[in-house]
Every structure is written in structure tokens, then in C-alpha cells.
C-alpha positions in Angstrom: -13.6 -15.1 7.9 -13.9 -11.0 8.9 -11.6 -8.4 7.0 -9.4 -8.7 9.8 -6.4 -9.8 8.7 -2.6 -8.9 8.6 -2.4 -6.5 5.9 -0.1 -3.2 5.5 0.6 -0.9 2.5 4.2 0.1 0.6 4.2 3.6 -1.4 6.7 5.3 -3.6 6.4 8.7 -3.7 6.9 11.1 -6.6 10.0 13.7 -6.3 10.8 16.6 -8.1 13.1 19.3 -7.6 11.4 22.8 -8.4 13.3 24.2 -11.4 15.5 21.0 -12.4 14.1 18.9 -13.9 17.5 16.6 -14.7 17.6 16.4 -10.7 18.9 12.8 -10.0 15.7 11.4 -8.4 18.1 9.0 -5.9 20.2 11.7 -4.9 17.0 13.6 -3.9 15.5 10.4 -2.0 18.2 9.6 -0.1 18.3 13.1 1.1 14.1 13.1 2.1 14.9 10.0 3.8 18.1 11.1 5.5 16.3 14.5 6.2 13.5 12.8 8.4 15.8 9.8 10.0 18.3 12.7 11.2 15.4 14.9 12.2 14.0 11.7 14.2 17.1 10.0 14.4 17.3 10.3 17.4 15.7 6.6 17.2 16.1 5.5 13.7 19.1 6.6 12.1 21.1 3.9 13.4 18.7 0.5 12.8 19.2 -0.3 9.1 17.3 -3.5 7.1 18.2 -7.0 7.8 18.1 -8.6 4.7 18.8 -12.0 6.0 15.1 -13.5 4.8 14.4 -11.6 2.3 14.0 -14.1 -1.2 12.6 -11.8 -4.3 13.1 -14.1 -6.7 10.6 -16.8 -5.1 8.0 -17.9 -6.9 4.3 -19.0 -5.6 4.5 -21.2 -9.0 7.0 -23.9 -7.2 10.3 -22.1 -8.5 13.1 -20.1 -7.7 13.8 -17.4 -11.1 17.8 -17.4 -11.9 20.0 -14.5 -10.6 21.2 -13.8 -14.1 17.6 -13.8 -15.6 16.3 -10.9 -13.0 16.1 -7.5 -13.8 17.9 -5.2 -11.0 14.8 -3.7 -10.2 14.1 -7.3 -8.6 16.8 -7.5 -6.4 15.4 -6.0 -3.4 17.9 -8.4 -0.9 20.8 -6.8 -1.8 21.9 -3.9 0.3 23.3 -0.6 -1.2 25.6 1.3 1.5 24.6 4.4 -0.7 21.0 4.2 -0.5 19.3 5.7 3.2 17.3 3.2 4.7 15.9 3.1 8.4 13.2 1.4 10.3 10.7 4.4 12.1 9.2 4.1 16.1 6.1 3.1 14.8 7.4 0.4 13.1 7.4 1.2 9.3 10.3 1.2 6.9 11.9 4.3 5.0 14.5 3.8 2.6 15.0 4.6 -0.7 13.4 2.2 -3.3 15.3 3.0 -6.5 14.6 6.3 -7.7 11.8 7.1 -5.1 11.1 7.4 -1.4 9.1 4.7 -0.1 7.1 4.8 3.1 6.1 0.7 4.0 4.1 0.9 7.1 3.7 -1.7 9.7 2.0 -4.2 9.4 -2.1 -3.8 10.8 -5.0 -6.1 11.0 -7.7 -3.7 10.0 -8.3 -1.6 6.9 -8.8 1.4 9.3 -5.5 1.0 10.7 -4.3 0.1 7.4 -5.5 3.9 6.7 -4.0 5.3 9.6 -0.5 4.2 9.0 -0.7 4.8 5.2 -1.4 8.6 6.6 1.0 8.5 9.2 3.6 7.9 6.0 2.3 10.8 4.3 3.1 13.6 7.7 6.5 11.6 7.3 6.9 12.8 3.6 5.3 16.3 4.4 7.7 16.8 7.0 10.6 15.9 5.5 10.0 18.4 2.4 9.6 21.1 5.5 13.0 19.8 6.5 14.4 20.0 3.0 12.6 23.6 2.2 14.5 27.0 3.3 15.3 30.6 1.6 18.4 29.3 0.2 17.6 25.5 -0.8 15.7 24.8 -3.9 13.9 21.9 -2.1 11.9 18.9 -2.8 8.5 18.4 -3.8 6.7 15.0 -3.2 3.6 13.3 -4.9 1.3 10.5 -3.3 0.7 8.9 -6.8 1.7 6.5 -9.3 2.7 8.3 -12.7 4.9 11.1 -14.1 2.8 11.7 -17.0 5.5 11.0 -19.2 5.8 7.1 -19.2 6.8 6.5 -15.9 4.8 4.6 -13.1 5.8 3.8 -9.7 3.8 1.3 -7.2 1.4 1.5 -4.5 1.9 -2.2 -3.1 -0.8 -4.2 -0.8 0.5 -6.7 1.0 -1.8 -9.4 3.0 -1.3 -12.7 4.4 -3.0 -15.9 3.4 -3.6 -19.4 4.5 -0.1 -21.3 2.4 -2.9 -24.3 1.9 -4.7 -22.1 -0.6 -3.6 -23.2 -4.1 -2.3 -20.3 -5.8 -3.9 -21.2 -9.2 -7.5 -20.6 -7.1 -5.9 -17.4 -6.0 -5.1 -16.1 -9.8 -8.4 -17.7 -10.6 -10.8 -15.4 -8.9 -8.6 -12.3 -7.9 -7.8 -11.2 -11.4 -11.8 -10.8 -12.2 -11.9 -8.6 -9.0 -8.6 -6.7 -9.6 -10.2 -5.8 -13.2 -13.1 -4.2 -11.9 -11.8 -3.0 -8.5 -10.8 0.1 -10.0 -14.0 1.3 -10.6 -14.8 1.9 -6.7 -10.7 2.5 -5.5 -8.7 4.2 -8.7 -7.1 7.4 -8.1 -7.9 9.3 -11.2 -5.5 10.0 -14.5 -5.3 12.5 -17.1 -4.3 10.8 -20.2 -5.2 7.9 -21.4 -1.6 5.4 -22.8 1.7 4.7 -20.5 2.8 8.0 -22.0 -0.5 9.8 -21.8 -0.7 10.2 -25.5 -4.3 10.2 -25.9 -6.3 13.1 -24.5 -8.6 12.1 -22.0 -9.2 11.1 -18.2 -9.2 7.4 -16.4 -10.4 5.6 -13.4 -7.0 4.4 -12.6 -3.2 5.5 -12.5 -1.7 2.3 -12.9 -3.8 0.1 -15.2 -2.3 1.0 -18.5 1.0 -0.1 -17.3 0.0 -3.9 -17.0 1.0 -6.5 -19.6 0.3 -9.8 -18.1 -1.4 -11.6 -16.3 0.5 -13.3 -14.0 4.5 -12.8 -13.0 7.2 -12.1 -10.6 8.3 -8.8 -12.0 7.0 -5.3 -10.4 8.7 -2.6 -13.0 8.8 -4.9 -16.4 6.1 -6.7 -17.8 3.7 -5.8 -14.9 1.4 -8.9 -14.3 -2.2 -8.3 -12.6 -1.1 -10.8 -10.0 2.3 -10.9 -8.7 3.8 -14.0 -8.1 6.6 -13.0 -5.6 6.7 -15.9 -2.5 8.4 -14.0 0.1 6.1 -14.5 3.3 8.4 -12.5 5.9 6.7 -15.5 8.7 6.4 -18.8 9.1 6.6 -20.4 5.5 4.9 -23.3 5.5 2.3 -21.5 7.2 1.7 -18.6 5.7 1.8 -16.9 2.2 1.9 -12.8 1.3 0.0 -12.0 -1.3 2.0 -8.9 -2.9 -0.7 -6.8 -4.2 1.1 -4.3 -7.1 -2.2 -3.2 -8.9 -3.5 -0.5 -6.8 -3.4 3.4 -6.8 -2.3 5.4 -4.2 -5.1 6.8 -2.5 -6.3 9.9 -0.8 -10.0 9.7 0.1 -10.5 7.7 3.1 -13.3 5.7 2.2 -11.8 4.2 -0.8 -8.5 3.5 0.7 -11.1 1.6 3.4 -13.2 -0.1 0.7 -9.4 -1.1 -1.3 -7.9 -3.1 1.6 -11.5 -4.2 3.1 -13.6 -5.8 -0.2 -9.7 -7.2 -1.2 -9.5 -9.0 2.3 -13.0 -10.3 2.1 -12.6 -11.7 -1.3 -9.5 -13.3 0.0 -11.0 -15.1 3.0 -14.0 -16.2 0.2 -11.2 -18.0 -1.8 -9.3 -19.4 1.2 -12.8 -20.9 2.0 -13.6 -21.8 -1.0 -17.1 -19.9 -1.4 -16.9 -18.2 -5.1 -19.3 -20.6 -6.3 -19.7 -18.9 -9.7 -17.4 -18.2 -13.0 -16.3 -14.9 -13.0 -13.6 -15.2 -15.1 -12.8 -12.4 -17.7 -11.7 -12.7 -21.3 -8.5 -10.9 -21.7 -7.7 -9.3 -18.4 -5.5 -6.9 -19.2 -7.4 -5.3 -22.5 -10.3 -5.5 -20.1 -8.6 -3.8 -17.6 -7.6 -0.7 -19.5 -11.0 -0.8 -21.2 -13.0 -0.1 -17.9 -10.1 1.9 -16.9 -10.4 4.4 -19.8 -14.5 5.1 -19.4 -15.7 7.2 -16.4 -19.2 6.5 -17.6 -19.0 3.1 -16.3 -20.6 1.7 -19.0 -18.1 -0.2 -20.9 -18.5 -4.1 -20.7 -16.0 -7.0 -20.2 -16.8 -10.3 -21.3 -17.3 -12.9 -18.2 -17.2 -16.3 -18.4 -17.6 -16.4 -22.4 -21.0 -16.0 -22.5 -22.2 -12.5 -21.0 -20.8 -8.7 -20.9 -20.9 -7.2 -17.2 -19.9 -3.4 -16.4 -17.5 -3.1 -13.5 -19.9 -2.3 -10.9 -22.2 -5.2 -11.7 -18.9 -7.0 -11.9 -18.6 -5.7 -8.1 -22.1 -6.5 -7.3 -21.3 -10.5 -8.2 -18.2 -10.4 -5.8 -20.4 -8.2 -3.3 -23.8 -10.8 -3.6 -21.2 -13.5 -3.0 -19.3 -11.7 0.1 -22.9 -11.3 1.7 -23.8 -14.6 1.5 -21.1 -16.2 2.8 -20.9 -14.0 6.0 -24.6 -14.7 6.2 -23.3 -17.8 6.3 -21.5 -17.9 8.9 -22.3 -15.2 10.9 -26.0 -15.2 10.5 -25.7 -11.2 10.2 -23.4 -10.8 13.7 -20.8 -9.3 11.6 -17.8 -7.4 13.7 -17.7 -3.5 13.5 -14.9 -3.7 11.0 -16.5 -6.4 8.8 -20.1 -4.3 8.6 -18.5 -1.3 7.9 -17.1 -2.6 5.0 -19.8 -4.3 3.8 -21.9 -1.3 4.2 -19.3 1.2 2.3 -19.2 -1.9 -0.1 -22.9 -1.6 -1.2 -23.3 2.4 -0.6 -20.7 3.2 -3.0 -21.9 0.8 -5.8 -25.3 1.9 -5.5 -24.1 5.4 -5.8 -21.6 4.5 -8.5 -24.1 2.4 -10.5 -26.8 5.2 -10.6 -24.4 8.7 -10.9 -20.8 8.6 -10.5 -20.6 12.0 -8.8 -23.0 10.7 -6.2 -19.6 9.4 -4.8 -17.6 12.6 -4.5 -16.8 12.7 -1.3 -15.8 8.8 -1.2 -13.6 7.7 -4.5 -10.5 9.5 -5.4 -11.3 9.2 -9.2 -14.5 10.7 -8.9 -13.5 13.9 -6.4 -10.5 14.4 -9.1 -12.8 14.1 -12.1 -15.5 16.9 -10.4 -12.5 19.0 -9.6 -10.6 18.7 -13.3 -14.4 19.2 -15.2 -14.6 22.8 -12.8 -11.4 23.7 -14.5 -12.6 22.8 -18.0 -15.9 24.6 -17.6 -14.3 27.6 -16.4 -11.4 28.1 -18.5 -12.5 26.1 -21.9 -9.6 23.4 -21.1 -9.8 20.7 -23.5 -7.8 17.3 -22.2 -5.0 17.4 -24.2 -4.4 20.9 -22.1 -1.5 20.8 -20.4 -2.6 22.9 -17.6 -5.2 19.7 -16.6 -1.8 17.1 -16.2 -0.1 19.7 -14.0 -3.5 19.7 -11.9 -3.5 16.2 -12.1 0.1 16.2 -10.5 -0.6 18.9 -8.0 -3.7 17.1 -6.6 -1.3 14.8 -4.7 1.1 17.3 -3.3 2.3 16.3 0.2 1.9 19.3 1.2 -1.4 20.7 3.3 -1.1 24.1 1.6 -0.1 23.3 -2.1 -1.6 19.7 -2.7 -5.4 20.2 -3.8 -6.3 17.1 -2.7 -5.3 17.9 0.8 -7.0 22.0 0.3 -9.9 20.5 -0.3 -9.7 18.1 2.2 -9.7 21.4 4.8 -12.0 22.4 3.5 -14.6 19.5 4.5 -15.2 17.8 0.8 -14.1 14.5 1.6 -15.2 12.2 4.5 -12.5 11.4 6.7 -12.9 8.0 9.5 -9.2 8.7 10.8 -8.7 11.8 12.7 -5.9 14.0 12.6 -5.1 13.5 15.9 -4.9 9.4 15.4 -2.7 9.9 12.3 0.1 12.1 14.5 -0.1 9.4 16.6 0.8 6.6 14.6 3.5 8.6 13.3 5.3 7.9 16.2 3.8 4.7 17.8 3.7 1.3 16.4 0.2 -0.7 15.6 -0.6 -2.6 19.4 -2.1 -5.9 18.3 0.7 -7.0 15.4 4.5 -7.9 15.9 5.3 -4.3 14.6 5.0 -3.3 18.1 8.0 -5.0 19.3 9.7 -3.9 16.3 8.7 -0.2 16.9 9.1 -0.3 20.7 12.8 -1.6 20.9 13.5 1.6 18.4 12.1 3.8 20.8 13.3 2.4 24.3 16.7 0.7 22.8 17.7 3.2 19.8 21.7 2.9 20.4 21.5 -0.9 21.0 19.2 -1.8 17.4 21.7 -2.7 15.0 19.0 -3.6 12.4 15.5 -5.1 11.9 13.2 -6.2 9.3 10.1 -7.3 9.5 10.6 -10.9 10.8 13.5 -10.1 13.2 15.2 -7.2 15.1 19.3 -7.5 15.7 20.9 -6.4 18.8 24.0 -4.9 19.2 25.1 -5.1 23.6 28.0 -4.7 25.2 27.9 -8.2 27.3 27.4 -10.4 23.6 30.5 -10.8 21.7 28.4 -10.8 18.6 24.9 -9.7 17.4 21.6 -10.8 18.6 19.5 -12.0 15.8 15.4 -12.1 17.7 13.3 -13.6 15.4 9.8 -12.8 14.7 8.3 -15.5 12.2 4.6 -15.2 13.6 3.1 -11.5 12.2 0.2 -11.9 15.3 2.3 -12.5 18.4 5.2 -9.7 19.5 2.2 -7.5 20.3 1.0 -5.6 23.5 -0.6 -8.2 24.8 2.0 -10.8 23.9 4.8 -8.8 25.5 4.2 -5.1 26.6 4.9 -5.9 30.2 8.2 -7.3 29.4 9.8 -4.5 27.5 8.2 -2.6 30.6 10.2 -4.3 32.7 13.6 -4.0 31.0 15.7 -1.0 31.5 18.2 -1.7 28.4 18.7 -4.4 25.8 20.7 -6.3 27.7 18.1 -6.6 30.5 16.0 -7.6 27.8 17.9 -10.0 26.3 17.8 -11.8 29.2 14.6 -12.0 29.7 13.4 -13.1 26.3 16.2 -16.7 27.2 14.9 -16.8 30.7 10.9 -16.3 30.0 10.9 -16.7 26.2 7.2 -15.4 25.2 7.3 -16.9 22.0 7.6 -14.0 19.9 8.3 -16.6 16.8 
């Protein structure tokens, strides 16, 4: 009943070739993730994916969609031998996700870890673009966002588990009201309004005008508000993952805090069953483009059939609600991590609700709308100017010296509550308090004797085994430190290790 919960983020970067634009985009990916593994690889160019549990076509609705009926997009348990794909030290994923790189990090309890590890996947992007950049290479350029531009949008997934004993249809019931007006505090920023950006103008949210439904399995067709995908990676009748596809890629701290934060509150409200009022808004989609397309805040959705709400007061319903149900039952003795969400929660509406650029250095759509508006007073830009799209791009540049996200970020603009030095960090090491750290710590200790892993298992490959050791990790909060950072202190190789898990088993599933 905190935010606290396990939680983690999957992003797809952007990738362009200066000068080529007919660059094929896999081609390019698989070499930014081949670039980085061989740089590092040292540890992780060996340990592919296990694809052993992985079940995409799962349903949360009771039912399993045919193989035939999928799109290939949906496929994600099949391996391709030509697509780079490695597990990092610290846990995460690389790998090529179609026609993108795609940093999944490990998997955190806490929205500022959550933050920490989404950064620690951006240094991994910006280094491999150093790796890939030279005097006689035309390079690669990467983008933290979600759209081309030109019709094409790639995801920025949340991924968080629930209680399985929720119903689903209470899950769909009072996330897609929130998911509507979530934007308004955690979009990213657009310029253009239409999947192909065909109307001049600027939006609260990259991804919003590429939803069609409301509920599905697919991620790249018919985008639904809530995804429907049942593909827990733990125990099954235990647990469910709720696979988030609705969210921007963010930069700004602060809303990347209040994105996984308010989302895991709400969550715990529904598990507990404490959203005691109707919320529920008259087409969801059409309503979420229509507060997507108005940085004035002031467009209305209908609620409940009988009154228009903005999308901060929209906000302030789910907020009023959080507040009393932590009063509650915490009486006010909220955790640090709880608080400080609550606290970002009702600073940034209030700040929202009475001027939007109040929030500048908090909310990614409101530092790239101040930024975009400098340009247009300066130069006479009208939107439909194609200079403001190619700022829009360039704000999410990977790179510290090109991206003007991150230039302005240098330059003290945006409030940060990860340091630098945290973010290099996690890089390299692997969350302490989730199952991630076993994962990451038998790539670093054990690099030759990983044969694969995913995020329920790691496979070892020994010399004294006449086949593969399959370690399975079905339960996300044990595998941690605690749990068992004393016996992979103890074991000088795999083997030894081995051992010790069948003769002292800690229970790592």
C-alpha cells in the first residue's frame, strides 16, 4: 500500500544515420547493440535471452490469441540469430526490438530507482554512438522519444506487478480514466498534431494520437489504452504484469518520478479496492487526444456521463482519493518514497492548474514548449515550420553536447533527484533489493559460464554438467543482496555455485 513496488521501464530508441536516410534501421541497431556488448563484452556478449517463458500472445481476458491471427510484431518468443541481443552487469536487457534499440532495465522497487536505471540505459545509448562515431564512419544518431514525425511511433513500456486476484475488468475500469489524463503531468511534448503530424501545432504527449482502442493485446497495430498481454515473467498464479504501452519517454526527472509513482499508487488503490467514485470517461481515446492536443489545459472530457473535468481536476480526483486512502492506513506515516510522490503529486498540479510554465523545470512537455515558443518568438516560426519538428527531434539527442534537452540540462534548467554519479553506477551494477541482482552479478563474476538468462531464470553452461543449468527465478523480490549476496561471495566459479544453490538452496524461486 506504498509506491513500492516491482516496477522497471522498456525503451526503443530512435536511429538515424546522418546523411541516409534509406539506412536499414535493423542493420544500424544490431550494430549500436553489438557496438556496446563488444565494448563491454567482456561480460555480456556471450549470455543471450532465454525465451523458454516468454507467452506474448496471453491474454489477461482468459485466452490464448492464435499463432496465425498475430501480427509479427507480436511474436517477441521467437529468437532471431540475426538480431544482437545480450543481458548487461546491471541486469538490464539490450537487444534489438525490430527496427530499434531497446534498453529494458532491471527490474526496481522504487520510482527513483526506476529513474536511475532508465538513465543508466540512456549512458548505454550515448556510449555506443561514441563507439560507432569516428573520422571515417558516418555514425549513428539516437533519440530518447517516441515518434519520427512522419507516422511512425515506437514505445516507451512500464511494466509493474500486481496482485493476480485483482480482476482485470476493475483494472481497465479505473486505469483508463487515469491513463487519459496522466499525460497532462508526464507527456513528453510533440510538434504536430495527427499520427503523421499533418496539422500544425504542439501536444502534451508523443504517443497519444497513435491509440485506437481501448483495450487489446497488440503494441504496434491498433494500440489499445490498456494492454492486455498476461506474461507475468514470476509466479503465475501469484502474480500479474501490468504492461504499461501508453507512456512517453521522458527526460525530466520529476516527471519520470511522478509517471511510475502516481501509476503505482493508483494501482495499489485498485488492488484495494478504494476508488470509491465513477471516474469513468466517455470515449477514451477521442478524449485522450483531445487533452493531448491543448497545452492550455482547458479542454474538458466527459466523466461519468454527467459532468466535464479538465485533466488536472481529473488528477486532483485520483490525487483526493490516493490521500485518503494512505490517510487511511498510514495515518500520515507515509515512507520517504511514498511522501515524495505525494508531495510532487500535488506541487505539480497546483502549478499546472494555475500556469503551466510554473512547471518548467519538472514536466518534459512544458520545458519543450518554453524552449520551442523561444524559437518562434525569435525567428517568427509558425508550427507548420519545419525547423520546430527538427528541434523537436534534436531535443532528445543521446548525446550530452548535441541533444538540447541534455544542454539544457548542464546548464541547471531542470531539477535532477538522481546524480550523475548514481547513474554511472547503475550502468554497471544491478538494483540490490530485486532478483536482478543475481541476474546481473553472475554476468559479472561468471561471464564465460552464462549461457543465457531472462528475467525469470539464468542458464549455466560448466564443464562438470553434461547439459545446461536452467536456475529459475519465479519470485521478482527474492535473488537479492540480502537473499543471496554472501553466497555468490563465497563461490569462486559457476560450478562452485552450482553446488551450493543444491546443497543450501536459498530459494531463489
Amino acid at each position: 500500500m506504498t509506491v513500492r513496488r516491482i516496477m522497471g521501464i522498456e525503451t526503443e530508441y530512435g536511429i538515424s544515420v546522418p546523411g541516409d536516410p534509406m539506412a536499414n534501421p535493423m542493420v544500424l541497431s544490431g550494430r549500436v547493440v553489438t557496438a556496446y556488448a563488444t565494448q563491454v563484452g567482456m561480460r555480456a556478449a556471450r549470455a543471450g535471452w532465454d525465451y523458454e517463458d516468454e507467452a506474448p500472445l496471453r491474454d489477461a481476458r482468459g485466452f490464448d490469441m492464435a499463432r496465425g491471427s498475430a501480427d509479427a510484431s507480436q511474436l517477441t518468443d521467437e529468437e532471431d540469430p540475426t538480431l544482437a541481443n545480450v543481458v548487461l552487469t546491471n541486469g538490464a536487457r539490450l537487444y534489438v526490438d525490430h527496427a530499434h534499440p531497446e534498453y529494458s532495465s532491471p527490474e526496481v522497487t522504487t520510482p527513483r530507482d526506476a529513474i536511475k536505471w532508465d538513465r543508466a540505459g540512456e549512458s548505454v545509448m550515448r556510449e555506443a554512438v561514441r563507439l560507432l562515431s569516428g573520422p571515417d564512419r558516418p555514425g549513428v544518431n539516437l533519440y530518447k522519444n517516441n515518434t519520427d514525425g512522419k507516422g511512425a511511433s515506437y514505445g516507451t513500456h512500464e511494466n509493474y506487478l500486481m496482485s493476480r486476484s485483482t480482476p482485470f475488468s476493475e483494472i481497465v475500469r479505473h486505469l483508463i480514466p487515469f491513463f487519459v489524463a496522466r499525460q497532462v503531468m508526464v507527456g513528453s511534448g510533440r510538434v504536430g498534431i495527427g499520427v503523421e503530424s499533418g496539422k500544425p501545432g504542439f501536444q502534451l504527449a508523443q504517443r497519444s494520437d497513435f491509440f485506437e482502442v481501448e483495450v487489446g493485446l497488440e503494441t504496434t497495430l491498433k494500440r489499445p489504452i490498456i494492454n492486455t498481454r498476461d506474461e507475468p515473467h514470476a509466479v503465475a498464479d501469484r502474480y500479474r504484469r501490468l504492461h504499461v504501452i501508453l507512456g512517453d519517454a521522458n527526460h525530466c526527472d520529476v516527471t519520470n518520478l511522478l509517471k511510475l509513482g502516481t501509476t503505482s499508487l493508483v494501482l495499489g488503490m485498485i488492488e484495494d479496492g478504494a476508488i470509491t467514485q465513477d471516474l469513468t470517461v466517455d470515449k477514451p481515446v477521442e478524449a485522450l487526444q483531445r487533452l493531448s492536443h491543448d497545452p492550455t489545459l482547458r479542454a474538458t472530457v466527459e466523466v461519468a456521463g454527467r459532468r466535464t473535468m479538465t485533466g488536472v481536476q481529473l488528477l486532483w480526483s485520483y490525487y483526493e482519493l490516493a490521500d485518503s486512502w494512505l490517510q487511511r492506513q498510514y495515518g500520515g506515516e507515509l515512507d520517504p518514497d511514498t511522501a515524495e510522490v505525494m508531495q510532487r503529486w500535488e506541487q505539480v498540479l497546483t502549478k499546472l492548474e494555475r500556469d503551466p510554465m510554473e512547471a518548467v523545470r519538472e514536466v518534459d512537455w512544458v520545458a519543450k514548449l518554453q524552449t520551442l515558443e523561444g524559437y518562434r518568438a525569435r525567428d517568427g516560426l509558425d508550427w507548420s515550420d519545419h525547423r520546430l519538428r527538427a528541434i523537436d527531434i534534436q531535443w532528445s539527442d543521446v548525446r550530452a553536447d548535441k541533444g538540447i534537452f541534455n544542454r539544457l540540462l548542464a546548464a541547471g534548467r531542470f531539477e535532477q533527484l538522481v546524480d550523475d554519479e548514481a547513474v554511472r553506477s547503475a550502468v554497471i551494477e544491478p538494483p540490490a533489493d530485486t532478483r536482478a541482482f543475481f541476474r546481473g552479478t553472475c554476468l559479472a563474476r561468471f561471464p564465460r559460464e552464462v549461457a543465457a538468462a531472462s528475467w525469470d531464470s539464468v542458464i549455466f553452461d560448466v564443464p562438470s554438467q553434461p547439459s545446461l543449468q536452467r536456475v529459475p527465478m519465479l519470485e521478482p523480490a527474492r535473488g537479492t543482496k540480502a537473499h543471496v549476496g554472501a553466497l555468490l561471495d563465497r563461490a569462486g566459479s559457476a560450478d562452485e555455485l552450482l553446488r551450493l544453490l543444491a546443497n543450501e538452496p536459498p530459494r531463489i524461486d
